[in-house]
N, C-alpha and C positions, 0 to 999 in steps of 0.2 A: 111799317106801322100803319094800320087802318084806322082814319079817325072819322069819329061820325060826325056826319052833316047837323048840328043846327043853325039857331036862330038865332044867337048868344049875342053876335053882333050887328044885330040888324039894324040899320038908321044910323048905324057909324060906319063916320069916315075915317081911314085909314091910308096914311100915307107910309109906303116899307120904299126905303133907298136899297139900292145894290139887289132887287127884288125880283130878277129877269134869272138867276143862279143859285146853285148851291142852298144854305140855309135862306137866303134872302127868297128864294123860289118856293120853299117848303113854309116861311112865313106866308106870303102872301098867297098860297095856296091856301092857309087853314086859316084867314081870315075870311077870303071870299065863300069860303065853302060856310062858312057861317052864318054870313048872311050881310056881308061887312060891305061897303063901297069902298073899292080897292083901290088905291090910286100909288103907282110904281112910278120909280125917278130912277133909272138906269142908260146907261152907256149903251147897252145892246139890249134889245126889241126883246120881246117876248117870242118863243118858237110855238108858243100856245095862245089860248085861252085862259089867261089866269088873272085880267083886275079889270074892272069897270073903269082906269082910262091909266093911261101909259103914255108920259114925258120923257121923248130923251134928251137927259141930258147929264154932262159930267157933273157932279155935284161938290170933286175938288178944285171947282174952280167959282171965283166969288163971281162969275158969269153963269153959271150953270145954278147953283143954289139960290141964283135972284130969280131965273128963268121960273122954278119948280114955284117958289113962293109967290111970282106973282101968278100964276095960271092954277095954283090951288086958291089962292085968294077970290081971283076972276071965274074960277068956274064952281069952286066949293061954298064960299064965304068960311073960309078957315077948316080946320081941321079937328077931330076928336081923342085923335091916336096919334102918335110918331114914333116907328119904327125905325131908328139910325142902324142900318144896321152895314150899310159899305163901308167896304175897310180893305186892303192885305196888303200884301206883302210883293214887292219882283226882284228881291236886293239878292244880289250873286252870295254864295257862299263863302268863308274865308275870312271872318270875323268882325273886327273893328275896324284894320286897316283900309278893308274893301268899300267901306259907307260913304261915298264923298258925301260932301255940303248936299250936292244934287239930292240924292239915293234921303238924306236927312229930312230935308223939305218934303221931298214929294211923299214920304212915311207922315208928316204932320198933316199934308195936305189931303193926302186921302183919309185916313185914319182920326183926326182931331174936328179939321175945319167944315166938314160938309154939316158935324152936329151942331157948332159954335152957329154957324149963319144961318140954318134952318129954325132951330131954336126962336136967334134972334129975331126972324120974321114972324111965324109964324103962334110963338108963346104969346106975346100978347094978345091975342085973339081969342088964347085957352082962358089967360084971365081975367078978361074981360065976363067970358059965361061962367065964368066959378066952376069949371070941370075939364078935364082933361088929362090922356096919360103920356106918356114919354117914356120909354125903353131904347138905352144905348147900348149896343152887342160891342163891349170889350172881348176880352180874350184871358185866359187863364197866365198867359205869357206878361201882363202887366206884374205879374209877381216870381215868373216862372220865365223870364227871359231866355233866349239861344241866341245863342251870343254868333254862333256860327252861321246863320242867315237870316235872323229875322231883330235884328236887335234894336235896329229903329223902330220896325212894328213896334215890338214890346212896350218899349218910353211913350211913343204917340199913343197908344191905349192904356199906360200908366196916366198918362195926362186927362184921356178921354174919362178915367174912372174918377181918377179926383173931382174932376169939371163936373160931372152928375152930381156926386156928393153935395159939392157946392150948392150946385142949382136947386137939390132935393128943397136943401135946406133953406132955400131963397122963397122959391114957390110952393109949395107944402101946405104952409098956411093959407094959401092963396086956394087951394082947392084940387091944383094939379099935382100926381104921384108921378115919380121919377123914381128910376130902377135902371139898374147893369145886368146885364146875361154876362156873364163870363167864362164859353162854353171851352172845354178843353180839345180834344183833338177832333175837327168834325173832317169825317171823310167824304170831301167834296173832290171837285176834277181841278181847283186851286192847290189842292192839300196835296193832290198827287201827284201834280206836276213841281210843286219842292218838294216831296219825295223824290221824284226823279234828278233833280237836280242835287240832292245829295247822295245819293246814291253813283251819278259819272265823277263827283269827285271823290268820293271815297272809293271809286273802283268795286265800287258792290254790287248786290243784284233788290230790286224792288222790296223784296221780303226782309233781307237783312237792314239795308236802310230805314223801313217801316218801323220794324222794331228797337231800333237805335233812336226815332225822332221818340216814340212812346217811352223809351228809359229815359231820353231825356228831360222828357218831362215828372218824373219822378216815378214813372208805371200809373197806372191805369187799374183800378181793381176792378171793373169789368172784365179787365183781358182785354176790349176789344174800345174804337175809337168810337165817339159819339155817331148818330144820322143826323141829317137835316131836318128829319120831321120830330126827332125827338129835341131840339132846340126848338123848334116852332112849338110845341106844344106847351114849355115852360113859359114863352114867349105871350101868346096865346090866353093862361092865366093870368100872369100879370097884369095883362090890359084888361081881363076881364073885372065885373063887380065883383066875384067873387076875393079875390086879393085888395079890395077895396080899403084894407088897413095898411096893408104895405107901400111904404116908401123910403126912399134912400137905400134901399137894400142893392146887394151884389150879390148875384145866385150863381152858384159854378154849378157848371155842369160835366160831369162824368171824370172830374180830377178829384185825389185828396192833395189839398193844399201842405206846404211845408209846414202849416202848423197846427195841424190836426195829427193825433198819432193814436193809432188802433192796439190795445192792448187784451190778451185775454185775461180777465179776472178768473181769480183761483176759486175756486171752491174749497171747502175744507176737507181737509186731507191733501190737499197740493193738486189736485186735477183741474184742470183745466174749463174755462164753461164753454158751450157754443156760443154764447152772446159775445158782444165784443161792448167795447166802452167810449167814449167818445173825449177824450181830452183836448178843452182848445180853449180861446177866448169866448164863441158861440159852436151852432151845428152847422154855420155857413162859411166859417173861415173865413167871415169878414170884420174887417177891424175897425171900429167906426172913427 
């Protein structure tokens, strides 16, 4: 996907966690390319040119998220945007049994706490100037769990999704929009590598696994798994003015949730239409 260069975000600061990879790379790519002051808080360096300033640090740790908050405070005077977007997943396959205490924790600690303590520094600052946006990238698996390797992810992003809800509703009035990405399957080199890990226990080969982790998630009606630049670009709006009415909202990306169900309406005489119909609580499959 080729997106064009503007100015959309220019004179904003923008802080993306987990920003150096994957979606978090393709976010902070299409802020900067905007015109955005990019500032990334990652574990591993950049292999480019991709933010006007780069903190490493771990952000699952309440040492690492003081670090990021005070050197945005000390070099930015706060922030305009926050992108939470580090998260995943390293828990071995093989279900519930295999999750110690350990494997539990460290699913909160990456996945819950780096947005709970960044938040907490940083959100005062937002409401204090009566503006500012916040995007937390949950995951489609908060409602759509695997139980077979990722099942602490799931709950810690089940947790992550409520905690925005909350927050939406806290600061809202206050002037700051809060919003969930909840992309479903993005084929990143994290994504393939538990592809590969289900694939040596199941005795398969890449292809067959692929398509097993896809049914599990209930198919895919693209066919094919989300990219990184097409999350950044959901991502992307949300923090723009243009979505300037949304908040509280949870946007999935490239799943139909369990409770949306696609029927074709009949025409008269019993045929069939090409349209299709959308039965659900909303068109988002989010429940408020």
């Amino acid at each position: 996907m080729t997106l064009a260069a503007t100015d959309e975000f220019s004179g904003k600061r923008v802080l993306i966690t987990g920003g150096t990879k994957g979606a978090g790379k393709a976010i902070a790519d299409r802020f900067l390319k905007a015109g955005a002051t990019t500032v990334i808080a990652a574990r591993t360096a950049p292999t480019e040119h991709m933010a006007s300033f780069f903190t490493p640090a771990d952000v699952s740790t309440p040492e690492g998220a003081a670090k990021v908050i005070h050197e945005v405070i000390e070099r930015f005077n706060g922030i305009d945007i926050m992108i939470h977007n580090v998260g995943g997943s390293s828990a071995p396959s093989g279900g519930f049994i295999t999750v110690t205490d350990e494997l539990w924790q460290r699913a909160i600690n990456e996945n819950l706490f780096p947005a709970v303590r960044l938040d907490r520094g940083l959100l005062p600052l937002m409401i204090e100037r009566g503006s500012g946006v916040i995007i937390h990238v949950s995951s489609i698996q908060r409602r759509l769990p695997l139980y077979d390797s990722t099942l602490a992810y799931a709950a810690a992003k089940a947790a992550l999704t409520n905690y925005s809800k909350a927050l939406s509703n806290e600061v809202s009035p206050k002037g700051i929009r809060v919003s969930v990405v909840s992309p479903g399957f993005i084929e990143t080199d994290a994504a393939t590598r538990m592809i590969e890990r289900m694939a040596d226990k199941d005795g398969s080969d890449y292809a067959a696994a692929r398509q097993k982790l896809m049914d599990m998630l209930g198919g895919i009606p693209l066919g094919r798994p989300n990219t990184p630049e097409e999350v950044a670009e959901l991502v992307a709006f949300l923090a723009s003015d243009r979505a300037s009415a949304i908040t509280g909202s949870n946007q999935i990306v490239g799943i139909v949730p369990p409770s949306i169900t696609y029927s074709a309406p009949k025409r008269p005489g019993g045929a069939e239409s090409t349209s299709s119909r959308i039965s659900s609580q909303d068109r988002t499959g989010h429940r408020a």
